[in-house]
MIKEVEX-224055 format. One record per atom (N, C-alpha, C): x, y, z; residue in three letters. Coordinates in steps of 0.02 Angstrom, whole numbers, padded with zeros to 5 digits, always signed. Example, Ala and Ser with C-alpha at 12.3 -4.5 7.8 and 13.67 -1.06 7.14 Angstrom:
<atoms>
+00660-00284+00390ALA +00615-00225+00390ALA +00660-00165+00390ALA +00642-00112+00354SER +00684-00053+00357SER +00645+00002+00394SER 
</atoms>
This chain:
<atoms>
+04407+05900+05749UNK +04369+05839+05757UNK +04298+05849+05731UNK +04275+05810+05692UNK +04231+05810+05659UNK +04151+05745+05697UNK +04087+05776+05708UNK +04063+05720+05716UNK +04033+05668+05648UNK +04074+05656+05605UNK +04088+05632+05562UNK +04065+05543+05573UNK +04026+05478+05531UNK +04012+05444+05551UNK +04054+05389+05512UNK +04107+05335+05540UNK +04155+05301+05480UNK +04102+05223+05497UNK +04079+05202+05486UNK +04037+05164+05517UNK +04066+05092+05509UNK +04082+05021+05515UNK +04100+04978+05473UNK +04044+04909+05523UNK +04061+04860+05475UNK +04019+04804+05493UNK +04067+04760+05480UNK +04053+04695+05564UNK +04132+04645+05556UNK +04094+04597+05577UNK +04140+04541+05560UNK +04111+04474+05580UNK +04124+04413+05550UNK +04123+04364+05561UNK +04136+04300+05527UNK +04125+04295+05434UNK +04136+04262+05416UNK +04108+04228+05347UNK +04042+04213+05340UNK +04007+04244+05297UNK +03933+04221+05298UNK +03886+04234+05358UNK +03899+04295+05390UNK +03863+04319+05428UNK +03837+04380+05422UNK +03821+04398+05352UNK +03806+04450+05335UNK +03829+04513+05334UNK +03872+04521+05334UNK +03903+04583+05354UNK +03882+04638+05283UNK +03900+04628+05215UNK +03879+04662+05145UNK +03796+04689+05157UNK +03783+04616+05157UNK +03672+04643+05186UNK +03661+04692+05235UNK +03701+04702+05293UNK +03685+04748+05311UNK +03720+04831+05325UNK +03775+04818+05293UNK +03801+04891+05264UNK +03779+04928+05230UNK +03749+04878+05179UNK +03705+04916+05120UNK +03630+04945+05143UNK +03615+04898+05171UNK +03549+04913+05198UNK +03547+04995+05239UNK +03614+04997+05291UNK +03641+05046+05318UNK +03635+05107+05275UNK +03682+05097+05235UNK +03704+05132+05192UNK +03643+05175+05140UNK +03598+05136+05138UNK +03508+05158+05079UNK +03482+05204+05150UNK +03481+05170+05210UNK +03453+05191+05279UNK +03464+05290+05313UNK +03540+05277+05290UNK +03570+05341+05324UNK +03599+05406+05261UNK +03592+05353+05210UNK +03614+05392+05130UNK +03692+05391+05153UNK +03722+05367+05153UNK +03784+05349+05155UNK +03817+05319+05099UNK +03882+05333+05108UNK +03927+05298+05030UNK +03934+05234+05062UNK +03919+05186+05028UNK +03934+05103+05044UNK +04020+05078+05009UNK +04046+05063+05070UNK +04117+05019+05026UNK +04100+04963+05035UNK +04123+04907+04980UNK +04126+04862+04982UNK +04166+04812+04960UNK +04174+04761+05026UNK +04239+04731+05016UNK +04257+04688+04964UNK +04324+04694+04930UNK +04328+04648+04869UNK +04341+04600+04884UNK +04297+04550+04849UNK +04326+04465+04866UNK +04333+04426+04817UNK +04265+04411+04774UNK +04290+04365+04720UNK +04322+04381+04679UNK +04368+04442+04660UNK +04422+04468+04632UNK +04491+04441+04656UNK +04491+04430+04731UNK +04541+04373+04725UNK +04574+04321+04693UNK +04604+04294+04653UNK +04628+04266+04612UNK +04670+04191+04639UNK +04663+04211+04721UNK +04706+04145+04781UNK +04644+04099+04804UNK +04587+04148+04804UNK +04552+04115+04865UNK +04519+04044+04840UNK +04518+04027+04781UNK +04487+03951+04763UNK +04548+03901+04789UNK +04609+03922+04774UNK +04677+03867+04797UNK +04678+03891+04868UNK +04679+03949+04901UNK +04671+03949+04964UNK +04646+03903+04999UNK +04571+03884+05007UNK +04531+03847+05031UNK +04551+03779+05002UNK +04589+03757+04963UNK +04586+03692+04948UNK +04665+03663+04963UNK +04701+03720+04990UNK +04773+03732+05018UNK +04781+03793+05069UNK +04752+03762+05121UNK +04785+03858+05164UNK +04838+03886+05179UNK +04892+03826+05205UNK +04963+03822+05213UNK +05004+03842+05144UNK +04996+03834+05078UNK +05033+03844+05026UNK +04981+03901+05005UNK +04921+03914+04998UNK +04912+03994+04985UNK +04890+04062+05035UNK +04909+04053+05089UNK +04892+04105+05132UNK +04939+04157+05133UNK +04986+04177+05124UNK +05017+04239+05105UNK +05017+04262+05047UNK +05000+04243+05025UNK +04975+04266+04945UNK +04904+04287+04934UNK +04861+04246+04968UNK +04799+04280+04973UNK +04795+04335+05012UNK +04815+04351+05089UNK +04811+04385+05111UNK +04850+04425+05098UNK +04892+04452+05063UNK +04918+04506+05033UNK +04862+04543+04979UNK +04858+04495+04934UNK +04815+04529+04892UNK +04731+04552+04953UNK +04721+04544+04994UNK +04666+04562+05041UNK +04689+04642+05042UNK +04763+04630+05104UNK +04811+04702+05124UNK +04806+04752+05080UNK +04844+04717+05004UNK +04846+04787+04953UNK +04776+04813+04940UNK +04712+04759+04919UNK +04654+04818+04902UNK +04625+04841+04932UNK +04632+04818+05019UNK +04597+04845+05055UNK +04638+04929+05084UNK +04712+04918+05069UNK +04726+04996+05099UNK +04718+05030+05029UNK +04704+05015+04974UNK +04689+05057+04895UNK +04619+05090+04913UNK +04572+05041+04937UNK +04508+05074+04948UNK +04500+05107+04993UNK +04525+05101+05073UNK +04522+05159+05117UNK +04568+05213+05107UNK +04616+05217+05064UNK +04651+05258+05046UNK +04601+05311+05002UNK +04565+05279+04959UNK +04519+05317+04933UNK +04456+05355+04963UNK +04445+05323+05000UNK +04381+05331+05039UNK +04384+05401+05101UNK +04485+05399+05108UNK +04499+05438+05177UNK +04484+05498+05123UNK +04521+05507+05038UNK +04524+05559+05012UNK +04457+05589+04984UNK +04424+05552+04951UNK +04347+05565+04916UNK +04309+05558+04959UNK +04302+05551+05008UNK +04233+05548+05042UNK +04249+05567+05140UNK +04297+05536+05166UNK +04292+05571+05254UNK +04317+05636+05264UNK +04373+05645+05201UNK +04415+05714+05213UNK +04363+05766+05174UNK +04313+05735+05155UNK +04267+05799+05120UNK +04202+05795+05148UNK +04209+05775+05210UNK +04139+05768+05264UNK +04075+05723+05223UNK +04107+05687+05196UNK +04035+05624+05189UNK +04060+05565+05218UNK +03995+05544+05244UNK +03992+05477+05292UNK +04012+05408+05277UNK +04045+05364+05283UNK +04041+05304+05253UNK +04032+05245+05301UNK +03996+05184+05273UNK +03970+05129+05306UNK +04010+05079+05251UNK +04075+05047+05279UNK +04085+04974+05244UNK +04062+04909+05276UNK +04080+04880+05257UNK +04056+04797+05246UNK +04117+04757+05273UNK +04179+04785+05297UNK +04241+04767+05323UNK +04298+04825+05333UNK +04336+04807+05410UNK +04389+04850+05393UNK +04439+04830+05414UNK +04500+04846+05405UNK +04575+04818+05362UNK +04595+04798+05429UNK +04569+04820+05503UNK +04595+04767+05561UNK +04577+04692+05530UNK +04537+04663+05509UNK +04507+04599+05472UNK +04559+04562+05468UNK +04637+04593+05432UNK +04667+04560+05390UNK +04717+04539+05450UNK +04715+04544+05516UNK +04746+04512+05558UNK +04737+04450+05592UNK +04660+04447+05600UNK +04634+04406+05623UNK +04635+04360+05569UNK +04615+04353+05514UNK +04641+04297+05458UNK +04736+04287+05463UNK +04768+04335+05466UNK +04836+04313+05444UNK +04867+04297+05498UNK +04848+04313+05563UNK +04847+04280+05633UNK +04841+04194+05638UNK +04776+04182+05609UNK +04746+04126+05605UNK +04785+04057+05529UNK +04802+04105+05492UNK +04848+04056+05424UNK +04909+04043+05419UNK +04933+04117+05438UNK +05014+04122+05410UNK +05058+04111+05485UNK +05108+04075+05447UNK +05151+04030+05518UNK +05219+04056+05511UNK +05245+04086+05569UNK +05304+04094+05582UNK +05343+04161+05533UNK +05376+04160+05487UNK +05453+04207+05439UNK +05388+04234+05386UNK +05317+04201+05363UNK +05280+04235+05312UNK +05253+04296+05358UNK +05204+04269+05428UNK +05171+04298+05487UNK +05212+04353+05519UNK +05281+04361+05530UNK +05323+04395+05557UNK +05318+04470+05479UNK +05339+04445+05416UNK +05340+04498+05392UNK +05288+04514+05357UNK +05202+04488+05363UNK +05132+04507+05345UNK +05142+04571+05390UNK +05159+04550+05452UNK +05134+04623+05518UNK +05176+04671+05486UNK +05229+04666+05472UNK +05309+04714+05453UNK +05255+04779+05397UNK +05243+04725+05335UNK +05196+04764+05296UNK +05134+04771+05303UNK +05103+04746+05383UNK +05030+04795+05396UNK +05051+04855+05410UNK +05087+04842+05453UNK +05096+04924+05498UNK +05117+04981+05470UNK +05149+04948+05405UNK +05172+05022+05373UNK +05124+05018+05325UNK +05090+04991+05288UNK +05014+05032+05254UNK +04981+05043+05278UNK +04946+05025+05365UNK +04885+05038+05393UNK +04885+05092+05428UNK +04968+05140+05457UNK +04999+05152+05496UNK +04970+05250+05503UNK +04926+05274+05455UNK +04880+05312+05451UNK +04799+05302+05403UNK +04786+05227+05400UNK +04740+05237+05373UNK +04674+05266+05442UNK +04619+05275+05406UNK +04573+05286+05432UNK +04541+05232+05496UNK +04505+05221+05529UNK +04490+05193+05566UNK +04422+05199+05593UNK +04371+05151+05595UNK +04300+05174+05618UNK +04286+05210+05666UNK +04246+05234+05682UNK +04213+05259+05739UNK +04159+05231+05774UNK +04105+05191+05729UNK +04075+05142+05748UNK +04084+05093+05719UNK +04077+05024+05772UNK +04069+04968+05743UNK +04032+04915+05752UNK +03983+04878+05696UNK +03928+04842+05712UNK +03973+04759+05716UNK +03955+04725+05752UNK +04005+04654+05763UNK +03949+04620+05754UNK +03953+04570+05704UNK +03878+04521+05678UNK +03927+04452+05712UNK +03881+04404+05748UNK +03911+04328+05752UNK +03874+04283+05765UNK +03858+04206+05754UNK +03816+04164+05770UNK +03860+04097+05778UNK +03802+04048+05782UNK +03833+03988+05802UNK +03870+03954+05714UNK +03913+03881+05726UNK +03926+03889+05669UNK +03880+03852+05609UNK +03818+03835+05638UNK +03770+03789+05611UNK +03748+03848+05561UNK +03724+03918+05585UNK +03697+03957+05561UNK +03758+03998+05481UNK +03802+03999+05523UNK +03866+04030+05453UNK +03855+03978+05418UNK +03844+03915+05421UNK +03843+03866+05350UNK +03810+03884+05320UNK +03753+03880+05361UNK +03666+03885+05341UNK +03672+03950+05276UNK +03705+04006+05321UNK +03695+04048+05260UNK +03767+04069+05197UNK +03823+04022+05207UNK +03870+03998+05178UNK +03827+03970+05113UNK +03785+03924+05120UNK +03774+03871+05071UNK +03724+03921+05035UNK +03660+03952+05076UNK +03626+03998+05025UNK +03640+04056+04997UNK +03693+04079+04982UNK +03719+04115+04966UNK +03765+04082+04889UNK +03753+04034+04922UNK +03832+03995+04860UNK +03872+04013+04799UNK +03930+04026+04824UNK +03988+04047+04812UNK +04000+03992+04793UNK +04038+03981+04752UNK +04078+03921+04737UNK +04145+03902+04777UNK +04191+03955+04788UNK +04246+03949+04813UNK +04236+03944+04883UNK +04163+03957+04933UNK +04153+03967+04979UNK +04135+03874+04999UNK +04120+03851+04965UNK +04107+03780+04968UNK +04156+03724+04986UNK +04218+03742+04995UNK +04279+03711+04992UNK +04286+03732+05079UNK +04258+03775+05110UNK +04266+03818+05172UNK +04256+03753+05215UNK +04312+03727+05280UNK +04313+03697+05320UNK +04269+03703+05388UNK +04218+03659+05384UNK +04183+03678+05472UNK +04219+03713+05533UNK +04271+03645+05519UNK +04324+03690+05585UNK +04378+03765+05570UNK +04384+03783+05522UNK +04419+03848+05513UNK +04366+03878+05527UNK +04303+03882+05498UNK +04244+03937+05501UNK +04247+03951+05589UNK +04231+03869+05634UNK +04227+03876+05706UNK +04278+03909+05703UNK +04366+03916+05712UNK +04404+03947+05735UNK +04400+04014+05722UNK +04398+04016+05661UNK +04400+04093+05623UNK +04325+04139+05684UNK +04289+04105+05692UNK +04234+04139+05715UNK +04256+04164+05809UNK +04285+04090+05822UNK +04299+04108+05896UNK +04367+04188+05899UNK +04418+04173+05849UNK +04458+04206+05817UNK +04438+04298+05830UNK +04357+04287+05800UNK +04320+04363+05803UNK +04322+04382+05858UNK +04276+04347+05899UNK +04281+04354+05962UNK +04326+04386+06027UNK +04378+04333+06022UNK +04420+04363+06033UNK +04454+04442+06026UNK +04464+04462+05957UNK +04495+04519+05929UNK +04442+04568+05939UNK +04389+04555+05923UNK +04341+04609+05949UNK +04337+04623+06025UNK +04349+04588+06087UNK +04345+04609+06140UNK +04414+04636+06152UNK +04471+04631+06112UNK +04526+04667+06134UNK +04513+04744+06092UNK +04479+04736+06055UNK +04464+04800+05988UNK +04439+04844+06056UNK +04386+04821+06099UNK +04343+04872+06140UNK +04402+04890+06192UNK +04443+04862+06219UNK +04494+04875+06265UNK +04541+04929+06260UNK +04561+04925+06174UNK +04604+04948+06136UNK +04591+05018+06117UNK +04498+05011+06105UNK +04491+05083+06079UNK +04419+05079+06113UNK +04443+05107+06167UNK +04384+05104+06241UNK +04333+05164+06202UNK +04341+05219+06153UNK +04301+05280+06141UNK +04264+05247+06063UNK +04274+05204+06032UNK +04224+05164+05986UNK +04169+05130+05992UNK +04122+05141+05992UNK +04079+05100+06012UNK +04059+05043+05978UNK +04066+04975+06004UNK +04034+04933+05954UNK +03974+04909+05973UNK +03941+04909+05925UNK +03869+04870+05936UNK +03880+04795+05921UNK +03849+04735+05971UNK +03857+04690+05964UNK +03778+04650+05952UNK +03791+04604+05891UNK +03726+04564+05881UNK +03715+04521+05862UNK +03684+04456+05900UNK +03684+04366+05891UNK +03645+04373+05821UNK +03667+04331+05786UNK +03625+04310+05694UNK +03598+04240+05710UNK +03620+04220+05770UNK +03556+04175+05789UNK +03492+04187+05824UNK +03483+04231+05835UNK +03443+04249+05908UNK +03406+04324+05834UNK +03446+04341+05786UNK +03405+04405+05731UNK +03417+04375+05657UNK +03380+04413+05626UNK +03396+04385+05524UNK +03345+04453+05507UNK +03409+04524+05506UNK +03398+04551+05479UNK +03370+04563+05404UNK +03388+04519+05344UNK +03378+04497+05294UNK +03305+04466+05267UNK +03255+04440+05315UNK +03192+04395+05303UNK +03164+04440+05348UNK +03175+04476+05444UNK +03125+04508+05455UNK +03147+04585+05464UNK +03114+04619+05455UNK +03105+04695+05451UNK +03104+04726+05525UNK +03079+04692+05565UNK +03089+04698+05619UNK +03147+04698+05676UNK +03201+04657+05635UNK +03283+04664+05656UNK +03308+04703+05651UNK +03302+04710+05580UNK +03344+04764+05549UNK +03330+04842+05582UNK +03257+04845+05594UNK +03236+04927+05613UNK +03299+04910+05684UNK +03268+04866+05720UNK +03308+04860+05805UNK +03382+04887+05807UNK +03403+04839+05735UNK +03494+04885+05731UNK +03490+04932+05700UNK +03458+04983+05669UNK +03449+05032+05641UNK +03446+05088+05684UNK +03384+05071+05719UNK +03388+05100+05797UNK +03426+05119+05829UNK +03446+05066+05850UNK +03518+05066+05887UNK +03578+05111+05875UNK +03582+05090+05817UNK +03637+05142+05748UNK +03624+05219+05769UNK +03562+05224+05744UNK +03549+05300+05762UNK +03543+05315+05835UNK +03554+05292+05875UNK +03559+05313+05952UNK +03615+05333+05953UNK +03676+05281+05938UNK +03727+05286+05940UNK +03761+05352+05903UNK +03741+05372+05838UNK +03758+05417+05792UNK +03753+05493+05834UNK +03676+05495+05863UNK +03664+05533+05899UNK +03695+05566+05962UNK +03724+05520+06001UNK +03773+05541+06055UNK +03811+05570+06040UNK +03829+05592+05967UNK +03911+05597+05929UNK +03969+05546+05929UNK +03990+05545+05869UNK +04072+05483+05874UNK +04087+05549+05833UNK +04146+05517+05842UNK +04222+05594+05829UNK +04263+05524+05753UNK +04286+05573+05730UNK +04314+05540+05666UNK +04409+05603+05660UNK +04430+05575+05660UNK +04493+05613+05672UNK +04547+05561+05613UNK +04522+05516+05576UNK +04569+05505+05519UNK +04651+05468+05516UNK +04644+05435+05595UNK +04693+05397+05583UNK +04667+05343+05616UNK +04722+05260+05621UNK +04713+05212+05630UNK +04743+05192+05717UNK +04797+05251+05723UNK +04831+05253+05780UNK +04804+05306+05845UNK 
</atoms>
């Protein structure tokens, strides 16, 4: 067991999660992953069809996301360097939970479990969430194009969605610590003063030791 740091950052759509991995990541000299998205090739018909493209998008999520921690377990945790992503591959439940209905949903899980079934798994985790006035807010300045098509009420569900899965995440894996933090109430991004607070925090946490042992189970 290694005190080894797998660090990841989760959270809704447009709640920053990339801004502050990276930031992490310059902070602690850490390798930054980052999650692929506009490489998706579903997600513009997704959003403008969720029912006719959600297993298709979220597959293509599944495959690059276990390609990159697959990489990440070999080049970088199994050779004692640290990594801080921007998402991790629990993610793809809580979306395919939330889209895919019934005979697609039954065999999405069939093929999580057997690619996820030793991937790596954090040790810490930062959980970003706000109200959903604020995910627009920074939905729209950010603008994505494909992100524009994004439904008020999926964003609300998808967000309550987090919620949820993250308090079973702490249940589940009682020895992870997550750090939890309102993006209404902070904006790491405009003041400097947030960001040190979760930085802080980060390094308290780092400090106690987290154990990294390289599987998901």
């Amino acid at each position: 067991m290694e005190r080894l740091p797998f660090i990841t950052v989760e959270g809704p759509i447009g709640i920053g999660k990339t801004s502050l991995a990276k930031a992490i990541s310059e902070h602690f000299h850490m390798h930054f992953l980052k999650e692929i998205v506009d490489e998706n090739p579903f997600l513009d018909k997704f959003y403008e069809n969720i029912d006719e493209w959600s297993f298709q998008t979220e597959m293509f999520f599944l495959c690059n996301r276990y390609k990159q921690l697959e990489d990440i377990q070999k080049h970088y945790l199994n050779q004692n360097k640290p990594v801080v992503a921007d998402y991790h591959i629990f993610k793809n439940l809580i979306f395919a939970q939330r889209t895919l209905q019934d005979v697609q949903a039954e065999k999405y899980l069939q093929i999580y479990n057997i690619l996820t079934g030793d991937m790596p798994r954090p040790n810490v985790v930062i959980y970003l969430n706000a109200s959903l006035d604020t995910l627009l807010a920074r939905i729209k300045m950010r603008g994505r194009e494909f992100e524009k098509k994004i439904s008020p009420l999926y964003l609300e569900q998808l967000s309550s969605d987090y919620d949820q899965f993250m308090d079973h995440f702490e249940k589940t894996y009682p020895d992870v610590p997550v750090l939890r933090f309102n993006g209404d109430e902070m904006d790491f991004v405009k003041n400097k003063g947030d960001l040190d607070t979760i930085l802080e925090t980060l390094t308290n946490t780092i400090n106690k030791g987290v154990q990294y042992n390289g599987s998901s189970q």
